[in-house]
N, C-alpha and C positions, 0 to 999 in steps of 0.2 A: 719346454722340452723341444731339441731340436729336431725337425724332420725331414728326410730327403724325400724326394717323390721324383718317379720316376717316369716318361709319358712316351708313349710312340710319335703321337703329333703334339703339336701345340695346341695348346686346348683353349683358343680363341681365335677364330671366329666360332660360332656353335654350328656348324654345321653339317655335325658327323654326331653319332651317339656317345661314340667313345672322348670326344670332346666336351661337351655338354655334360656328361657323367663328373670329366676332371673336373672342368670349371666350378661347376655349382661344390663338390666335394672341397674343392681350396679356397673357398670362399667361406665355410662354415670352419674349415682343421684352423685358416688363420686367425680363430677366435680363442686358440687353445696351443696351438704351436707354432715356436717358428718355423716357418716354410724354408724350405732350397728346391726349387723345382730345374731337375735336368730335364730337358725335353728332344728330342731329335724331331725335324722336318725334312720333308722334302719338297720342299716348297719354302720362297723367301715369306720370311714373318714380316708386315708391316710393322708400322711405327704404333698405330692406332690399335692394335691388335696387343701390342707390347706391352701398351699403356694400362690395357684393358688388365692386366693379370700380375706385372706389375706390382701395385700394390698391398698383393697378399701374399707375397715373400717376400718377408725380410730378411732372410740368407743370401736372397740371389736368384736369380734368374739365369740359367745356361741354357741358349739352345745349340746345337749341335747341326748344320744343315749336311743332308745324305745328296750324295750327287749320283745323276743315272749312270754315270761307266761303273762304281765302287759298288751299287746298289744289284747290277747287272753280276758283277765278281763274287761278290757275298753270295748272294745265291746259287751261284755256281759251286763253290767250295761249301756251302751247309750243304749242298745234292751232294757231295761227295761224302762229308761226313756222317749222312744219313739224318740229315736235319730238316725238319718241314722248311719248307722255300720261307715259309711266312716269317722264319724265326731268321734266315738268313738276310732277307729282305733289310730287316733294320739290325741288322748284330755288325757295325764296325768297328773295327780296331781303332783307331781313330776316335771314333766317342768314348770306348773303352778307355783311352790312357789319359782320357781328355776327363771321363769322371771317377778317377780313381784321382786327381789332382783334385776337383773338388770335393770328393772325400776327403781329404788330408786336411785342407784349410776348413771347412765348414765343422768337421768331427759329429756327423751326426748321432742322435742317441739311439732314433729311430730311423727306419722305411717302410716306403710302401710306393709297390710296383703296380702300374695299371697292364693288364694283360701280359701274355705268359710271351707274345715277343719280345720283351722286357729282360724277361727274366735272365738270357744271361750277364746281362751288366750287370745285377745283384748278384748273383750267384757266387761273385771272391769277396766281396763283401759281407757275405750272410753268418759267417761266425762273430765279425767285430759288431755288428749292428744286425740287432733283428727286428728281419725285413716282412712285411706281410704281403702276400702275392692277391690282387684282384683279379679274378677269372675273365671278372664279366661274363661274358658268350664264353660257349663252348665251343674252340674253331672246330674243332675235329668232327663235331653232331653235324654242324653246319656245312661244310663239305662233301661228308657224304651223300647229305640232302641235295647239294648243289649238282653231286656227280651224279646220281641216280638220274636226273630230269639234262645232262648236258648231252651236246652232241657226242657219239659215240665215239670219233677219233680222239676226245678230248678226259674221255672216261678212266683210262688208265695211270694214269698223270695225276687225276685228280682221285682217285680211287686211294692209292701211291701217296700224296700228300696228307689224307685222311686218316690213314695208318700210323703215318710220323706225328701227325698233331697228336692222334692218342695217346702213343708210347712219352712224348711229351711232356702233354697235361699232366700222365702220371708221375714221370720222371721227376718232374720240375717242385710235383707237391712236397718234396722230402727234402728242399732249401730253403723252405719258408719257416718261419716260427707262427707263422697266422696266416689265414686263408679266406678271401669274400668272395662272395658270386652273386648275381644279378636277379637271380631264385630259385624255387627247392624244385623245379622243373630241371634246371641246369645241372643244379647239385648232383641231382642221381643218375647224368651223362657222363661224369668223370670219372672213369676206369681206375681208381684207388680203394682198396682197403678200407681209411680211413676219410672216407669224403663226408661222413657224417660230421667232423672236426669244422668243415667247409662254414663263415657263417653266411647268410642271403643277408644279403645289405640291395634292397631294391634301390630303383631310381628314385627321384622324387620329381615336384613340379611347382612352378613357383604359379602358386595361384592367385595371388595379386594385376602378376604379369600377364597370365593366361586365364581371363574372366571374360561371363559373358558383357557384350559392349562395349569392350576396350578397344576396339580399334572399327571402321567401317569395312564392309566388303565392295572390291572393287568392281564385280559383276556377281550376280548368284546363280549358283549354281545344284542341280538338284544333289548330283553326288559330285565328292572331294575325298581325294587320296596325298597325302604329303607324304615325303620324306627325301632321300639323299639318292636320285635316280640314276646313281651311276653303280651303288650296289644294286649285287643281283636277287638276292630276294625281294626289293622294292621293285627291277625292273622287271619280275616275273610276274610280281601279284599285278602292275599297273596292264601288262597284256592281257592277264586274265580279266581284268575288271571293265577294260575296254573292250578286248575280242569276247567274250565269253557273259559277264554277268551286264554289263549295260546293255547287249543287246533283247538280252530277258526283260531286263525291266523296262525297257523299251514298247515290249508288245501290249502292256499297260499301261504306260505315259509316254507314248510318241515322242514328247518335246525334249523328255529328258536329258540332261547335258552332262559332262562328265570333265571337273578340274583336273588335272596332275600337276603338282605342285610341288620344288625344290631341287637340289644344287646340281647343277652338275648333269643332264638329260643324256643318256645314253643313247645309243644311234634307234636303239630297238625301240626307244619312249618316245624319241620324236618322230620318226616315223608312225605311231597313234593317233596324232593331229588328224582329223577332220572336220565337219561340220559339228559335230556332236562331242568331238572328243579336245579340248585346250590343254596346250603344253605349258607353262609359265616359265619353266628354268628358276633361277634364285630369283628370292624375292627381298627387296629390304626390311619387309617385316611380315614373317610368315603367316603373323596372327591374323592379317587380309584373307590369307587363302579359306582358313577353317572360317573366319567370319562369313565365306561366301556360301556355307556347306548349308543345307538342308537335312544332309544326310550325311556322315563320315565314314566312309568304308574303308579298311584295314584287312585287306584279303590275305593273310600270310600263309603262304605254302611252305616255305621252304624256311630258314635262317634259324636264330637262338635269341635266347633274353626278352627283356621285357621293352614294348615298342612303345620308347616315348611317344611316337604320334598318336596313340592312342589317350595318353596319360592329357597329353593340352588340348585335345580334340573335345574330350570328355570335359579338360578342365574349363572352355572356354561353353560351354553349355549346348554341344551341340550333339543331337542324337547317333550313335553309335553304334557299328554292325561288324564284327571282324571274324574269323574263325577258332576252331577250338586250340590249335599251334598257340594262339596268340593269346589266348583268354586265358589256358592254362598258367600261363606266368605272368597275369594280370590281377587273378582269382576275383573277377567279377561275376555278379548272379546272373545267370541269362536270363531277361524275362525284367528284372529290377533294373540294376545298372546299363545294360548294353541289349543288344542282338547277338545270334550267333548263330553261324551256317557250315556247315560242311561240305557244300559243293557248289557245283554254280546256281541250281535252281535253290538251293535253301537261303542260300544270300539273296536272290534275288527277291523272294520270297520277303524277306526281313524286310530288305529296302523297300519295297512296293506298300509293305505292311504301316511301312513311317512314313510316306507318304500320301498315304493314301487316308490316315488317321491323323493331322497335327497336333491334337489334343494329349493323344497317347504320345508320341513322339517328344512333345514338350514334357510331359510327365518323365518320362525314361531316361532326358536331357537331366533335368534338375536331382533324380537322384545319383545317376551317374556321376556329375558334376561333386556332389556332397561324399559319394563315395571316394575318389582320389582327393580331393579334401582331408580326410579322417584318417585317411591311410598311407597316403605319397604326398610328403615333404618333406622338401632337400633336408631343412632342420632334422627332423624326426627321422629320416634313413640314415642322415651322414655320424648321426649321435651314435650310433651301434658301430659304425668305424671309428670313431674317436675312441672310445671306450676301448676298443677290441688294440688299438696299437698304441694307448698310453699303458696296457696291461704288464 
């Protein structure tokens, strides 16, 4: 059966979640369908990167590059249309006419759309081909979140964008023939009727790749935070975790050291740098940073979806503390699999608790580790989309 996919970035290198979702997902569908992957960037796709994805479409390969003057206009004209900027951001004419041509040659039987800025390229498509819309994240949950904690000249805008991702998300549910999200946390954020139709296809985690002793750590450190530091819920919880909870667990291990780890450092992350607090930027192979963790902290305030860093963190054996945001669309036991805090003293509190006990710490490591085992793999999430878009 043949399938289009459709992607906001190129979903190679992994360095984003919404990447890392694609990649591993076309990597299991090209065991069952033929691939066509259109993809828009803004950003030149290496060669290496090409190579990397490639292989598991046998239709083809389109990427589509978005340039800043077109990207800058689009936004402008979705604000007019009354279109969240996010959707105008990547909606060009241009890629439009560009994959309605690969429509024509390819003739797909099926699609499937990653995230709802996506969605209007499908959307003339959706009666010859039924398309299925992947949510992922709820933008519109996440925005709000983001506005409520932003500066206040910045609040109305993003209040304002909030509203149009909503009306959106729902708008957009009544194009699809099929519908995934990231989980049943997300599911019940979508302002639909029918969100129950919604199916939760989680992440998964390649636990071969992400084990304990697979790679050394390059210095250790007591606590580690990964992810993509140029969004803003990583760069919020990485403030929090350096201004606010390392210096708690500090007043019980003085020495205590604190990683930040991954792509892309925001001006807010790298000014965290001090004696106690190390910046990394990208690393060539992340699994250093969690190999250096004593303790993996996941402080999420604000964002949506389920946070792979917690998924390799866990999967690499290492003890784990993040909050209740984050646990919910993880559904791990507090207590068995992980830690869990509500504020800065209850995190602090966990961490001090794992390190202060190694014993317990490695116990709570190995089940944690056995749990996203049993329950998150790329095979065993992506089967529940296979199914859902050969139907």
């Amino acid at each position: 059966m043949k399938l289009l996919v459709l992607l906001s970035r190129f979903p190679y290198p992994l360095d984003k979640g919404d990447k890392l979702r694609a990649f591993h997902q076309l990597r299991y569908l090209a065991r069952h369908f033929e691939l066509c992957l259109f993809a828009l960037s803004d950003e030149d796709v290496t060669p290496e990167a090409h190579a990397a994805v490639a292989p598991l479409c046998r239709g083809g390969v389109h990427v589509h590059r978005l340039q800043k003057p077109g990207i800058a206009a689009n936004m402008a004209l979705a604000g007019l249309k009354g279109q969240p900027f996010q959707v105008g951001y990547f909606h060009d004419a241009a890629a439009q006419r560009r994959l309605a041509e690969v429509v024509r040659q390819f003739r797909p039987e099926r699609g499937y759309c990653q995230l709802i800025r996506m969605a209007e390229y499908a959307r003339p498509h959706a009666r010859a081909v039924p398309f299925t819309l992947d949510y992922m994240d709820v933008f519109s949950t996440g925005m709000q979140r983001w506005a409520s904690k932003a500066p206040v000249w910045q609040r109305p805008v993003m209040a304002l964008e909030a509203r149009r991702l909503q009306q959106y998300e729902a708008r957009a549910f009544d194009w699809f023939r099929h519908h995934t999200i990231i989980s049943d946390q997300d599911r019940q954020l979508i302002d639909h009727e029918q969100r129950q139709r919604i199916q939760v296809v989680p992440n998964g985690i390649d636990t071969e790749f992400f084990r304990p002793g697979a790679v050394a750590a390059d210095e250790p450190f007591e606590l580690v935070f990964c992810g993509n530091m140029a969004y803003h819920p990583n760069v919020e919880a990485a403030e929090w975790l350096a201004e606010g909870i390392l210096p708690a667990v500090q007043r019980r291990h003085p020495a205590a050291r604190l990683l930040l780890a991954g792509t892309t450092p925001a001006a807010r992350v790298l000014a965290l740098q001090s004696d106690s607090v190390k910046v990394s930027g990208w690393l060539p192979d992340i699994r250093t940073a969690y190999a250096s963790a004593r303790v993996f902290v996941a402080p999420m305030r604000t964002g949506t979806g389920l946070q792979n860093k917690l998924l390799e963190a866990m999967a690499m054996g290492r003890p784990s503390v993040t909050t209740p945001l984050a646990n919910n669309a993880l559904g791990g036991t507090p207590g068995q699999h992980l830690l869990v805090g509500a504020d800065t003293a209850g995190l602090a509190e966990s961490i001090c608790q794992l390190l202060d006990r190694p014993t317990e710490a490695e116990g709570l490591a190995l089940q944690g580790r056995e749990f996203v085992r049993e329950r998150y793999t790329w095979e065993g999430t992506t089967e529940r989309l296979a199914r859902l878009l050969a139907e």
